[in-house]
N, CA, C and O atoms as CSV, one atom per row, in Angstrom:
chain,resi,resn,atom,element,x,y,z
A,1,UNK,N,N,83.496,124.855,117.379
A,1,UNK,CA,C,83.407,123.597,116.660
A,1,UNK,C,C,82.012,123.518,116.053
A,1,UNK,O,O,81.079,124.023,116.677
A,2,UNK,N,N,81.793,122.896,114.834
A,2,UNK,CA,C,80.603,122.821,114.208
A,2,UNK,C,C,80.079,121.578,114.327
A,2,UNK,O,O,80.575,120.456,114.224
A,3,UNK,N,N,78.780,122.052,114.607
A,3,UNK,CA,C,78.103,120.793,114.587
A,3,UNK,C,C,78.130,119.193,113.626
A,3,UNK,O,O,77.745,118.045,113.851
A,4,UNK,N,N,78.679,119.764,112.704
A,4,UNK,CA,C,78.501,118.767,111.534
A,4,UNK,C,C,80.024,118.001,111.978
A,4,UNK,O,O,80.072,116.776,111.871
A,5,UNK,N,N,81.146,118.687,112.432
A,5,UNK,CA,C,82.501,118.553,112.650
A,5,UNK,C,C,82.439,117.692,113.600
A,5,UNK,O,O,82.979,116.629,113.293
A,6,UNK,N,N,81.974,117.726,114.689
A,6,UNK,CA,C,81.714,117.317,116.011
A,6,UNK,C,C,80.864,115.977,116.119
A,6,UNK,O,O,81.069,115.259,117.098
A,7,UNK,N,N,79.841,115.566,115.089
A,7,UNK,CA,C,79.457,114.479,114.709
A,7,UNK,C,C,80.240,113.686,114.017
A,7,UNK,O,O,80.191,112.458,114.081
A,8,UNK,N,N,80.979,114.307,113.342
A,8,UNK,CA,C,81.892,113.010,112.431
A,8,UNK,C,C,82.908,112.530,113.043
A,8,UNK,O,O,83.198,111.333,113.040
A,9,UNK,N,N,83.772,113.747,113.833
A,9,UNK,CA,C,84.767,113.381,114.713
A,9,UNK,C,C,84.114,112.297,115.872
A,9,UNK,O,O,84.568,111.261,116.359
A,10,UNK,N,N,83.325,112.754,115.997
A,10,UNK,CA,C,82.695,111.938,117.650
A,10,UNK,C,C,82.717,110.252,116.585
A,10,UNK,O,O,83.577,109.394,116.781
A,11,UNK,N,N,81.908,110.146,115.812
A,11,UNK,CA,C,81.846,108.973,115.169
A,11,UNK,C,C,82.801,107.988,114.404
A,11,UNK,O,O,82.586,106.811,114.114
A,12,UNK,N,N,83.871,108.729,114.157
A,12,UNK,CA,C,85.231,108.327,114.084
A,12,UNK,C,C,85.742,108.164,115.637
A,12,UNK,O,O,86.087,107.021,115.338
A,13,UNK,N,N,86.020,108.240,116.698
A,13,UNK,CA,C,85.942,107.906,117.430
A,13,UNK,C,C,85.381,107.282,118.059
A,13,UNK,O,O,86.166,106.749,118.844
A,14,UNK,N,N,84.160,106.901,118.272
A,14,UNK,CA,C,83.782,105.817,118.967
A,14,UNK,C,C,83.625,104.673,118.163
A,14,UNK,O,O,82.724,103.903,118.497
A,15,UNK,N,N,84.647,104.251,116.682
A,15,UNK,CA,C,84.262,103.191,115.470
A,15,UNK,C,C,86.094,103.109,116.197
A,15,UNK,O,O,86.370,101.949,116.503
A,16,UNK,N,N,87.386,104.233,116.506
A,16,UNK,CA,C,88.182,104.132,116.934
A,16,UNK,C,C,88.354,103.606,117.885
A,16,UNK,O,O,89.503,103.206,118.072
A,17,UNK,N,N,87.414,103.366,118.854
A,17,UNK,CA,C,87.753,102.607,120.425
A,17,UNK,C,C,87.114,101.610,120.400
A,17,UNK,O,O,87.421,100.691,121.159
A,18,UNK,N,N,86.071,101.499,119.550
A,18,UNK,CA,C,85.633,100.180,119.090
A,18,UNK,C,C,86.878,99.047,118.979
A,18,UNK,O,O,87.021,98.179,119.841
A,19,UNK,N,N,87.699,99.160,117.885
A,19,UNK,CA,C,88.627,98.821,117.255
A,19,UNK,C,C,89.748,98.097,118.090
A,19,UNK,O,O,90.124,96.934,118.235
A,20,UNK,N,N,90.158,99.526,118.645
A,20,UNK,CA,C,90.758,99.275,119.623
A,20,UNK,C,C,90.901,98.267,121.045
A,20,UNK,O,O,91.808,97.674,121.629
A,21,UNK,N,N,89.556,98.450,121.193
A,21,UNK,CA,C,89.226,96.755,122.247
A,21,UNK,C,C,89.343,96.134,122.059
A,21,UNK,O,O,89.460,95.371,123.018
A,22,UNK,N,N,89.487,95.505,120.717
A,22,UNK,CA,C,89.719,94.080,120.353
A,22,UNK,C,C,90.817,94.017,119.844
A,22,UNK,O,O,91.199,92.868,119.622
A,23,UNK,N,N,91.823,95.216,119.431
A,23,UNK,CA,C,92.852,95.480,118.892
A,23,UNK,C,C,92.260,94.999,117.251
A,23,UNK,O,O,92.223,93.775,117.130
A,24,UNK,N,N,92.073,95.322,116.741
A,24,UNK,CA,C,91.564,94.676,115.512
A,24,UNK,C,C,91.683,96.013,114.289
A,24,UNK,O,O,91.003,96.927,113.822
A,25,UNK,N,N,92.472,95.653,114.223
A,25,UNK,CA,C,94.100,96.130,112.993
A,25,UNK,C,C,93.088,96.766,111.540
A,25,UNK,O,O,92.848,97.913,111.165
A,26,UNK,N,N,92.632,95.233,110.941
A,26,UNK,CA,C,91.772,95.623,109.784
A,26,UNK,C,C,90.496,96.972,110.224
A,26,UNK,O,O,90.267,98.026,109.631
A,27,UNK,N,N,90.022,96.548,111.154
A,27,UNK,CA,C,88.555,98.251,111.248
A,27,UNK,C,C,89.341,99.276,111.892
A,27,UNK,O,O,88.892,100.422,111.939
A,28,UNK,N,N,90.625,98.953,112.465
A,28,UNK,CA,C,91.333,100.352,112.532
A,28,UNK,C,C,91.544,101.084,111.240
A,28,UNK,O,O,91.134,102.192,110.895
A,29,UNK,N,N,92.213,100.285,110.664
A,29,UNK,CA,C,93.051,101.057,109.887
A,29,UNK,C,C,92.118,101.476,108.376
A,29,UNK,O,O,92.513,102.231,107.487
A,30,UNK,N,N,90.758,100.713,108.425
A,30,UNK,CA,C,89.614,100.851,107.558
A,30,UNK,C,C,88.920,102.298,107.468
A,30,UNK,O,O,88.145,102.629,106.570
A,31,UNK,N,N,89.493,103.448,108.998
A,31,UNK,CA,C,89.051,104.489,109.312
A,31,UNK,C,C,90.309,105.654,109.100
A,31,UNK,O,O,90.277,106.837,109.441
A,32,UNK,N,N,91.380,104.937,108.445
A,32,UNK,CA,C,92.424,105.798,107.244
A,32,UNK,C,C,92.691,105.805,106.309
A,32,UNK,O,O,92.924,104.699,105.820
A,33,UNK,N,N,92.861,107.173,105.317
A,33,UNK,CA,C,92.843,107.406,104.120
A,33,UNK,C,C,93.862,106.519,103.191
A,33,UNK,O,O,94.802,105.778,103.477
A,34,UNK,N,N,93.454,106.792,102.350
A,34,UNK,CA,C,94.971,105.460,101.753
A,34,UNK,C,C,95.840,106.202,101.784
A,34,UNK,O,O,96.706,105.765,102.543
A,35,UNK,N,N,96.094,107.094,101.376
A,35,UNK,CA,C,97.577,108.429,101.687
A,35,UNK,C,C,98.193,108.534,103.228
A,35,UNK,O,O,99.247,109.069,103.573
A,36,UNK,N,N,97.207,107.860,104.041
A,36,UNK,CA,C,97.537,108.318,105.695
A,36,UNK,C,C,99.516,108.254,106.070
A,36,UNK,O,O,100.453,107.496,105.816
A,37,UNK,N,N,99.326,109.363,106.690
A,37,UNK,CA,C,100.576,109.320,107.499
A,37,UNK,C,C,100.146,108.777,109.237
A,37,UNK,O,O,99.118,108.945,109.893
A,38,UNK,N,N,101.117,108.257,109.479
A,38,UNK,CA,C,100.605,107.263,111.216
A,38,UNK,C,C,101.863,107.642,112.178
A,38,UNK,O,O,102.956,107.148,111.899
A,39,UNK,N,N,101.751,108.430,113.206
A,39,UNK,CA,C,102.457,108.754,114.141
A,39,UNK,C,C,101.945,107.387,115.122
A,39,UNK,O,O,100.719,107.476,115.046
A,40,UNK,N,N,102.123,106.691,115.626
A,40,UNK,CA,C,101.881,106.215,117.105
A,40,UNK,C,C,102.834,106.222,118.291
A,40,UNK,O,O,103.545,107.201,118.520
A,41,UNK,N,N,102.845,105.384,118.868
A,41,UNK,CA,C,103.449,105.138,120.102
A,41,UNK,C,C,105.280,105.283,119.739
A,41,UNK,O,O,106.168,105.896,120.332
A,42,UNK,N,N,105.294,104.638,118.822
A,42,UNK,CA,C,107.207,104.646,118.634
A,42,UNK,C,C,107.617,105.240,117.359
A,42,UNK,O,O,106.707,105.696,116.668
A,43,UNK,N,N,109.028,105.334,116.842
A,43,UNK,CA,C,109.257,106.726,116.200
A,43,UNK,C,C,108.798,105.916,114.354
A,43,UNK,O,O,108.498,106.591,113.369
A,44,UNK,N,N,108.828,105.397,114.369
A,44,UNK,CA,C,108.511,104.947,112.861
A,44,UNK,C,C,107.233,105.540,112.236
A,44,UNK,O,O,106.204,105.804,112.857
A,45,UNK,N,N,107.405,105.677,111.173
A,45,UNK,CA,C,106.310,106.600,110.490
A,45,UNK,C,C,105.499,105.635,109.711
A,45,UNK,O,O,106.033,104.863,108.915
A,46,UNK,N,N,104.503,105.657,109.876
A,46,UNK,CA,C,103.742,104.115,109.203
A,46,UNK,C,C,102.896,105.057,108.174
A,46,UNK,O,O,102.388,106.073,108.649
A,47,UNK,N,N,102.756,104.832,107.084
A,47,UNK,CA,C,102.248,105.213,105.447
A,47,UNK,C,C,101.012,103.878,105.225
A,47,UNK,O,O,101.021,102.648,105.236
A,48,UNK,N,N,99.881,105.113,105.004
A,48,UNK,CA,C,98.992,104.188,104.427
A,48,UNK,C,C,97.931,103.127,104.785
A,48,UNK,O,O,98.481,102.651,105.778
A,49,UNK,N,N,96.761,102.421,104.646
A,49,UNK,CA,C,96.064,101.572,105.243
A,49,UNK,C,C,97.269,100.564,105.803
A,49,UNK,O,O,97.469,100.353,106.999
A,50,UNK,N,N,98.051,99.970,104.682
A,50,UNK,CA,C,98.922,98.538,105.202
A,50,UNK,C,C,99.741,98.911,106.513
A,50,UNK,O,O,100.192,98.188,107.403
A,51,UNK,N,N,99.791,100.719,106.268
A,51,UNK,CA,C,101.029,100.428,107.595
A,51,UNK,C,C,100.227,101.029,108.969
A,51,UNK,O,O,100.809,101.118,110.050
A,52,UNK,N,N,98.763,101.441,108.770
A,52,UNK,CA,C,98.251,101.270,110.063
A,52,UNK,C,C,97.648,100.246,110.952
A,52,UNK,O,O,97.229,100.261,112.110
A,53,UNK,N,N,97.775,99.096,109.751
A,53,UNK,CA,C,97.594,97.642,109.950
A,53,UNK,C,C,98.793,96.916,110.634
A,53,UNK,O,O,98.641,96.110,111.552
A,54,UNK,N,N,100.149,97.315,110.041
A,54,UNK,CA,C,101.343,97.056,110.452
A,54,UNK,C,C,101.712,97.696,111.974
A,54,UNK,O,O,102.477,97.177,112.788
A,55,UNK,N,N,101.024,98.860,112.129
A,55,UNK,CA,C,101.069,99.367,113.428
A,55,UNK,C,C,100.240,98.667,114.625
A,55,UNK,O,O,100.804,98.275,115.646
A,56,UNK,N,N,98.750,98.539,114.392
A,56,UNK,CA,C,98.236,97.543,115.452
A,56,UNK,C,C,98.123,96.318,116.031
A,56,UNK,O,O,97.763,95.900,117.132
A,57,UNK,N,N,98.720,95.613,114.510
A,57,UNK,CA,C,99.072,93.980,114.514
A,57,UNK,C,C,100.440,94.259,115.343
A,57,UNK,O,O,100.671,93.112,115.726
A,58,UNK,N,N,101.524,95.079,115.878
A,58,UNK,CA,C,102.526,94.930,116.483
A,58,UNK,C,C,102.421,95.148,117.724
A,58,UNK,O,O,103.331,94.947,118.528
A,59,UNK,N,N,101.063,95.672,118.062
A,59,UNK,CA,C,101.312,96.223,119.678
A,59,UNK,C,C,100.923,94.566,120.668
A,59,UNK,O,O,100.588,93.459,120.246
A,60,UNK,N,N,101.111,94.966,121.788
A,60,UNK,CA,C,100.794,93.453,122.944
A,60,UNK,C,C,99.420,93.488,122.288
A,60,UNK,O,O,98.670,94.338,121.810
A,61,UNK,N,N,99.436,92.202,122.480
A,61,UNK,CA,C,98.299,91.856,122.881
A,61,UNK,C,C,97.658,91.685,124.199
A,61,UNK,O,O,97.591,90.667,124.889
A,62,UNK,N,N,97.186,92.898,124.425
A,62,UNK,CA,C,96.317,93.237,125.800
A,62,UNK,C,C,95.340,92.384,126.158
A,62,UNK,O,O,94.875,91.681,125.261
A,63,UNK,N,N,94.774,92.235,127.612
A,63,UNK,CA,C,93.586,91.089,126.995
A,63,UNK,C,C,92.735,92.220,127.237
A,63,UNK,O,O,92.017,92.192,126.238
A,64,UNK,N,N,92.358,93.202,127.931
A,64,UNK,CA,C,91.244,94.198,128.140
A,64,UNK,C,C,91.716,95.717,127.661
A,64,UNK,O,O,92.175,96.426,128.556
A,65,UNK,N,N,91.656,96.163,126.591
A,65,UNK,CA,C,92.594,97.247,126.408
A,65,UNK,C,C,91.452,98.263,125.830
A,65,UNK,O,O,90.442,97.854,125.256
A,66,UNK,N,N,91.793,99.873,126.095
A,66,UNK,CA,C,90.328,100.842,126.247
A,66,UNK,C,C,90.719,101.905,126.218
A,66,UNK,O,O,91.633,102.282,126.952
A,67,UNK,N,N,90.129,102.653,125.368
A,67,UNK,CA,C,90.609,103.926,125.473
A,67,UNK,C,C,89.675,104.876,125.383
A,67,UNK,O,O,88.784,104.749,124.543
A,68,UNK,N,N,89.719,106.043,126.271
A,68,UNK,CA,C,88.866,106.872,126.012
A,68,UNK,C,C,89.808,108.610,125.760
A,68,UNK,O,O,90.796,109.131,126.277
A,69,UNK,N,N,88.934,108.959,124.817
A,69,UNK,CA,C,88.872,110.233,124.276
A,69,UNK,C,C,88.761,111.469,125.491
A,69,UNK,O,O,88.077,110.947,126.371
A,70,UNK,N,N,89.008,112.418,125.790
A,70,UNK,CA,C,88.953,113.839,126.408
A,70,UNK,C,C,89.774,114.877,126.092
A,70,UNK,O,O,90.994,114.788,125.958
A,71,UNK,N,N,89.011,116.018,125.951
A,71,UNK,CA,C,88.985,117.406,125.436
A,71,UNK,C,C,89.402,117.557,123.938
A,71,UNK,O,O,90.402,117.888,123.301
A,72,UNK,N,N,88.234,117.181,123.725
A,72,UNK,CA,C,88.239,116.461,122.247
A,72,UNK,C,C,87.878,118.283,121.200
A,72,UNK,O,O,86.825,118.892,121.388
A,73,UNK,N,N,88.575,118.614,120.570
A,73,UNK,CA,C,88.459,119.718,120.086
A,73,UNK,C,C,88.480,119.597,118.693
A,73,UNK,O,O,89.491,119.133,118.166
A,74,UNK,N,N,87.309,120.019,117.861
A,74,UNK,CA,C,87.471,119.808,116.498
A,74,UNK,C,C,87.255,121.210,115.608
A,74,UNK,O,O,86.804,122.132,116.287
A,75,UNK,N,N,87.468,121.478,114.398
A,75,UNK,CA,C,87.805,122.603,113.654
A,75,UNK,C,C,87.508,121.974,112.361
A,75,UNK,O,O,88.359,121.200,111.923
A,76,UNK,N,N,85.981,122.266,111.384
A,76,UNK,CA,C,86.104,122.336,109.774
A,76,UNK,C,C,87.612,123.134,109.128
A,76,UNK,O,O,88.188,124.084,109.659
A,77,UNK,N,N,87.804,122.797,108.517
A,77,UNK,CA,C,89.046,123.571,108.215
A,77,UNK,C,C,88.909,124.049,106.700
A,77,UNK,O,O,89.381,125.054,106.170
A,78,UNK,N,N,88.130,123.041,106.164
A,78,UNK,CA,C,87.802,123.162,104.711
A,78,UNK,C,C,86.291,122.334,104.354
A,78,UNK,O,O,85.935,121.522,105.208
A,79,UNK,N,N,85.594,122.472,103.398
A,79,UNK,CA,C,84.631,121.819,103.197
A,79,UNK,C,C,84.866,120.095,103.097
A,79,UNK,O,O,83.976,119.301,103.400
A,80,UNK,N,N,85.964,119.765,102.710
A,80,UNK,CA,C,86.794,118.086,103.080
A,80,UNK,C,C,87.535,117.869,103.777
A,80,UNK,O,O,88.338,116.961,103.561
A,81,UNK,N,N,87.579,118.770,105.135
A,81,UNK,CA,C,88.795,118.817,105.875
A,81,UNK,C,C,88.936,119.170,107.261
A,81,UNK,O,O,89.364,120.306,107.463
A,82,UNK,N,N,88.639,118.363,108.393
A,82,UNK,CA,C,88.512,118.234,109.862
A,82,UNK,C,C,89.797,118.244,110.417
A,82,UNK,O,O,90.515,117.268,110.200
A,83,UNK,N,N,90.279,119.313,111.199
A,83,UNK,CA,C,91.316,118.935,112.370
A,83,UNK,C,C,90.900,118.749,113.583
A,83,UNK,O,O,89.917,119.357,114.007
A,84,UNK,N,N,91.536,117.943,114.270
A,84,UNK,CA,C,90.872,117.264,115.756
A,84,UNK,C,C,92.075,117.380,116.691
A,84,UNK,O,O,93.161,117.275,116.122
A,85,UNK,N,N,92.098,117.556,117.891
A,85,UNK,CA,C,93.042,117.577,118.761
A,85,UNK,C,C,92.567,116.998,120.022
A,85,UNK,O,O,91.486,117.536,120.259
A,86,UNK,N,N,92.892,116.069,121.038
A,86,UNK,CA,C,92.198,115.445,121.866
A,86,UNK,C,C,93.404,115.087,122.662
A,86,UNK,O,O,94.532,115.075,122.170
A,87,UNK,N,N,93.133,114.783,123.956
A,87,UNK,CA,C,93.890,113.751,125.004
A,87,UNK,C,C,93.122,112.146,124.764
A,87,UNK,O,O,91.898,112.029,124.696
A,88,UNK,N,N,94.071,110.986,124.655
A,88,UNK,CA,C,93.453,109.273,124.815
A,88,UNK,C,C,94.254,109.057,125.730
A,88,UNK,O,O,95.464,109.266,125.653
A,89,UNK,N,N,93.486,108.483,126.979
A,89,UNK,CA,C,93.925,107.701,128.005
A,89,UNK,C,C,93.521,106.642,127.479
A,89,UNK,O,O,92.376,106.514,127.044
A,90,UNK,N,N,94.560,105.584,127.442
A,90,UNK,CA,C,94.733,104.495,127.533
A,90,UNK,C,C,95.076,103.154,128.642
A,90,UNK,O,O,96.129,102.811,129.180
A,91,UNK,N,N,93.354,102.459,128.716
A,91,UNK,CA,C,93.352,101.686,130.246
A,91,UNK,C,C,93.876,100.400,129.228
A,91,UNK,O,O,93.471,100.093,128.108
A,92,UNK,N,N,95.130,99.670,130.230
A,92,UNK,CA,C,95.367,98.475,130.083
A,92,UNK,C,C,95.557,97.682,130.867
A,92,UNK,O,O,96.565,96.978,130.942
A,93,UNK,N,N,94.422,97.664,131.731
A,93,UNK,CA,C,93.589,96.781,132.743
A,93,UNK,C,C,95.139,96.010,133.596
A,93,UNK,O,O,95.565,94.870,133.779
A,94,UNK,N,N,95.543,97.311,133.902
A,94,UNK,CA,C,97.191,96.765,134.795
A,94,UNK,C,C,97.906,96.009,134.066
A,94,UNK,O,O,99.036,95.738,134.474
A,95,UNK,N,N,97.537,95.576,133.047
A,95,UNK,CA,C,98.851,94.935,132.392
A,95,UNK,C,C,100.359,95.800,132.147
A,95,UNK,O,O,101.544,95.479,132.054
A,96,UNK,N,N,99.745,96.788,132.114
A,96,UNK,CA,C,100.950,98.274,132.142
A,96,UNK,C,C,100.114,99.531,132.867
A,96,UNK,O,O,98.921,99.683,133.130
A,97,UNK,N,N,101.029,100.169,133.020
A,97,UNK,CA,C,100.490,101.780,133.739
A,97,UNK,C,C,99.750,102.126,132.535
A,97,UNK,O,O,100.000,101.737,131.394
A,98,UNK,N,N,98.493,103.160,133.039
A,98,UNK,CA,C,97.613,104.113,131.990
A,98,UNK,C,C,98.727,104.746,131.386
A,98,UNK,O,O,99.765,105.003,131.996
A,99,UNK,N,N,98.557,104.952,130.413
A,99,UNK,CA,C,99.263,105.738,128.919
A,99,UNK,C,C,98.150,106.846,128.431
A,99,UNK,O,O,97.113,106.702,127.783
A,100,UNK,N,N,98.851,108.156,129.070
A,100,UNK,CA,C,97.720,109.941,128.178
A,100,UNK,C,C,98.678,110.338,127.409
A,100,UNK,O,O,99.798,110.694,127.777
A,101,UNK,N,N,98.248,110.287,126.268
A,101,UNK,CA,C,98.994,110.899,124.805
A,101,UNK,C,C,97.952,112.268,124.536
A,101,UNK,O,O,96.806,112.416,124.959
A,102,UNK,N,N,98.753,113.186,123.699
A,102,UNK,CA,C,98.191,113.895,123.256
A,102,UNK,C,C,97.522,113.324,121.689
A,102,UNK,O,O,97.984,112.244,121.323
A,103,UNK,N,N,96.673,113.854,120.937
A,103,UNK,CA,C,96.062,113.174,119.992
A,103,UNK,C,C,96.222,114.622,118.951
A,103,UNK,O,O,96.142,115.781,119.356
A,104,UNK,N,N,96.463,114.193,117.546
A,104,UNK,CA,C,95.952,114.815,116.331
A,104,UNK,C,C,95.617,114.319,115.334
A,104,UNK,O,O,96.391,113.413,115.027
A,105,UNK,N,N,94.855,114.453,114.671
A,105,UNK,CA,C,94.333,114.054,113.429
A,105,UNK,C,C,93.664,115.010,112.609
A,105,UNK,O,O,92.808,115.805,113.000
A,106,UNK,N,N,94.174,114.868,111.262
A,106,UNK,CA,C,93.193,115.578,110.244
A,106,UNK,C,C,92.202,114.080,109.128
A,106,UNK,O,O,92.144,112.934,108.682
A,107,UNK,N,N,91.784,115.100,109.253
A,107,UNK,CA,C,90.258,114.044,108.750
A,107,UNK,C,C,90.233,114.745,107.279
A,107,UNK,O,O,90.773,115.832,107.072
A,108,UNK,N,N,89.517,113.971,106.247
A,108,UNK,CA,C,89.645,114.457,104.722
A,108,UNK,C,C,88.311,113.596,104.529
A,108,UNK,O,O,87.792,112.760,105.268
A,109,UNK,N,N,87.938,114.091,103.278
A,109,UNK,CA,C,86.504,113.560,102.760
A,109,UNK,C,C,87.364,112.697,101.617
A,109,UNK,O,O,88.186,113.274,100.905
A,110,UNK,N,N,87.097,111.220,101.498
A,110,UNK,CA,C,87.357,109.986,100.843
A,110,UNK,C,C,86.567,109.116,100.563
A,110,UNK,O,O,85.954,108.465,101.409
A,111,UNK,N,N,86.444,108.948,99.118
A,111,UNK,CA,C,85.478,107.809,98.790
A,111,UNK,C,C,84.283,108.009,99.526
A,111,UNK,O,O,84.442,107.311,100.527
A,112,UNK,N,N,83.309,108.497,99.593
A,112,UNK,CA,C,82.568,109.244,99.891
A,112,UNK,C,C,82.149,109.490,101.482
A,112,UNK,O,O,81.053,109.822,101.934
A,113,UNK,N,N,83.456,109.202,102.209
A,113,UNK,CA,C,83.293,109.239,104.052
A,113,UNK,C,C,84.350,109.652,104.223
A,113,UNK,O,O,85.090,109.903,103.272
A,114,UNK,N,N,84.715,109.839,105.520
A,114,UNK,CA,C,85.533,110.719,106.320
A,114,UNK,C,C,86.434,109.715,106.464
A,114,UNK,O,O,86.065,108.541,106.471
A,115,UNK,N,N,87.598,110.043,106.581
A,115,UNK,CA,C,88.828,109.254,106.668
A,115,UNK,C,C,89.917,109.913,107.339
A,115,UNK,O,O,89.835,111.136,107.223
A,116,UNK,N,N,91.122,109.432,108.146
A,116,UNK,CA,C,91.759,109.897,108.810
A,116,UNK,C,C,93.058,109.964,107.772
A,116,UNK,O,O,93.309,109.065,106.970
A,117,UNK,N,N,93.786,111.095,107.912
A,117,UNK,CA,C,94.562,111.280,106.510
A,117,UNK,C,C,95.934,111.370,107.175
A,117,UNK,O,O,96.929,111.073,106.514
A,118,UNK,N,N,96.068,111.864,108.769
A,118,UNK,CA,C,97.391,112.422,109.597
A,118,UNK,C,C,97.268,111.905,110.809
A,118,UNK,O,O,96.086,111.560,110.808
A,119,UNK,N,N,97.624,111.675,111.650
A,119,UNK,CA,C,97.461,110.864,113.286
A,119,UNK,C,C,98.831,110.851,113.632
A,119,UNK,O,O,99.824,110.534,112.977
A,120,UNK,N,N,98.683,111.275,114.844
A,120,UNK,CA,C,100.332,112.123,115.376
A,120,UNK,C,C,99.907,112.151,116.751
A,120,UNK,O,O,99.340,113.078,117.329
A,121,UNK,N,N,100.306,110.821,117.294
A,121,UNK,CA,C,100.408,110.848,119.051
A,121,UNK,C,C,101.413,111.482,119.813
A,121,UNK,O,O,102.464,111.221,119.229
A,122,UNK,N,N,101.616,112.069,120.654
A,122,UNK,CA,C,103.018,112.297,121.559
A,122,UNK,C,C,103.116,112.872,123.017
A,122,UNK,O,O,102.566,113.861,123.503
A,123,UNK,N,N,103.570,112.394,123.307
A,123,UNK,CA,C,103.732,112.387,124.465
A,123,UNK,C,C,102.866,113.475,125.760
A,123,UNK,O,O,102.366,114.396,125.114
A,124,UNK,N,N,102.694,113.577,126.568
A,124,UNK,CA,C,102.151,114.585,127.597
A,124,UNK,C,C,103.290,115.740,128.227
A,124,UNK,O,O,103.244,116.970,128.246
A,125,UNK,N,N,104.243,114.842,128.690
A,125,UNK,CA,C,105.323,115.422,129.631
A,125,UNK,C,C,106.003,116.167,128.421
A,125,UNK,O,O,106.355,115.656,127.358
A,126,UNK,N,N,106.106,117.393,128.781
A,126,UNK,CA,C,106.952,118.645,128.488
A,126,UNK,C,C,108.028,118.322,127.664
A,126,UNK,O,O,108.855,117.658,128.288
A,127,UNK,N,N,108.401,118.572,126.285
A,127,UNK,CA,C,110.286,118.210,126.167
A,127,UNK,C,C,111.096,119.039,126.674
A,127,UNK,O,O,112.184,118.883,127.229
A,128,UNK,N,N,110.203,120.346,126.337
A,128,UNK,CA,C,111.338,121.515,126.863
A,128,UNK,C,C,111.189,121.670,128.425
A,128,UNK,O,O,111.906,122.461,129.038
């Protein structure tokens, strides 16, 4: 992983769990490309800033909700173009059991910052 890769990813992430604590839809989804494709939690495919807005404005409202990042692996892929692969545990302060997703994202150079262009959560447990 390159240094330069590893700073942007890290910083997209911690502007991501930022977000996330407060659930706050608009600075989420402010950290995807306007083209974004949005995998999350359920099978609908959310397109775009509006529909990663449409994705966080739907989840509970948690009152303490947190997530942290591990084995966070990143790859330049192109001079505008970061792939990231990570585990997010997700603490929701017992309101539900912890939730570990696997994490992907490709990152693209936009309007002159890094932007999340692909995000594709799924599951831990094995299908096959």
């Amino acid at each position: 992983m390159s240094s330069e890769a590893d700073a942007i990813v890290s910083a997209i992430i911690a502007k991501w769990c930022a977000g996330f604590a407060t659930l706050d839809a608009a600075a989420l989804s402010s950290l995807y490309a306007k083209d974004a494709f949005f995998f999350g939690s359920n099978p609908k495919l959310y397109r775009g800033r509006d529909g990663v807005a449409e994705y966080f404005n739907g989840l509970p409202r948690w009152r303490r909700p947190s997530a942290a990042f591990s084995d966070v692996h990143a790859a330049q892929a192109g001079p505008d173009l970061i792939n990231m692969a990570a585990k997010i545990t997700f603490d929701l302060a017992g309101e539900r059991d912890d939730l570990v997703v696997k994490m992907s994202w490709v990152i693209i150079r936009e309007d002159g910052g890094w932007k999340i262009v692909n995000h594709h959560a799924s599951s831990q447990a094995p299908l096959i």
